[in-house]
C-alpha atoms as one frame of an Amber mdcrd trajectory, in Angstrom:
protein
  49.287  74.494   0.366  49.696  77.020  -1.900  46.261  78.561  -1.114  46.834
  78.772   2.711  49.870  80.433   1.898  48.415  83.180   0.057  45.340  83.323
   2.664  48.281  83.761   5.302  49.667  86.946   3.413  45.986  88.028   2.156
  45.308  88.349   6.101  48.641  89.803   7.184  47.577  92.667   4.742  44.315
  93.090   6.099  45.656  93.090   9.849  48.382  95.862   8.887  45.934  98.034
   7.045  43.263  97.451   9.740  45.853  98.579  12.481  47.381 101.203  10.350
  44.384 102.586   8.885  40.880 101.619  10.230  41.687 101.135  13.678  43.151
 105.131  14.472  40.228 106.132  11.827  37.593 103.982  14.340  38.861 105.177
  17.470  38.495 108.473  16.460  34.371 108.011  15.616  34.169 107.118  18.365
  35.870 109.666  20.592  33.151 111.961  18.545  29.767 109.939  19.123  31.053
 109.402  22.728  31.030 113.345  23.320  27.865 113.516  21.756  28.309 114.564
  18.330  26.403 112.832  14.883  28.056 110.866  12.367  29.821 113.094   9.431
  28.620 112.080   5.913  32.210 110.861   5.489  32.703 108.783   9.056  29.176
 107.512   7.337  30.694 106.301   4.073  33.826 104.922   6.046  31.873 102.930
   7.936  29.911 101.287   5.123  33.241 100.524   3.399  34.836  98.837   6.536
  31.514  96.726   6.714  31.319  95.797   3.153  35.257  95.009   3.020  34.590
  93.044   5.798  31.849  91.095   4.415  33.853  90.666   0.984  36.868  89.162
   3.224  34.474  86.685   5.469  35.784  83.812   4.051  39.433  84.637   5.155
  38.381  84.995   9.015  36.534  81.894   8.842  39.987  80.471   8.416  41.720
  82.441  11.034  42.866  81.308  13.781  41.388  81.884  17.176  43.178  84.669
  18.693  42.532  86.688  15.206  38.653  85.636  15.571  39.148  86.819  19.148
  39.932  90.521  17.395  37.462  90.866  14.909  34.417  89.775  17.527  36.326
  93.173  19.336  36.719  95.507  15.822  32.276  94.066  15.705  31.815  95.201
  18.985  33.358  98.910  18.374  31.643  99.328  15.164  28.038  97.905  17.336
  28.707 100.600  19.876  29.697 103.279  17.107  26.448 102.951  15.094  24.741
 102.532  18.213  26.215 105.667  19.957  25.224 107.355  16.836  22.310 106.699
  16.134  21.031 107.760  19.937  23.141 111.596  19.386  20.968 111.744  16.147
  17.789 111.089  18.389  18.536 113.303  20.853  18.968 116.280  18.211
């Protein structure tokens, strides 16, 4: 019991700093690779760290519950479409 209760508060941080912090910092990308533009060095290393925090903190979405599964499929989808967006600006150049 005392593990799902720190789980709970371990995800309510990540949720805040996602929609605090990532998600305006994501949106943003990808207002840039949508008007054509390459990935900055630094929208590079951002990226990286949202994946690898991401893949550190698995575990914790495994025990999510559905509507917060629902979200990250959507934040996996942006950051598909990000690096995907990207990486066709950098061809094109």
């Amino acid at each position: 019991m005392e593990n799902d209760i720190k789980d709970q508060a371990v995800i309510k941080t990540l949720i805040e700093r996602f929609d605090k912090h990532r998600l305006p910092r994501l949106m943003d990308i990808k207002e840039k690779v949508d008007q054509g533009e390459t990935l900055s060095d630094s929208s590079i290393q951002f990226l990286e760290q949202v994946f690898n925090d991401t893949k550190q903190n698995e575990h914790y979405l495994q025990a999510a519950d559905d509507e917060l599964k629902a979200l990250m499929m959507k934040v996996f989808a942006l950051y598909k479409d990000i690096t995907e967006k990207a990486l066709a600006n950098e061809q094109k150049k």
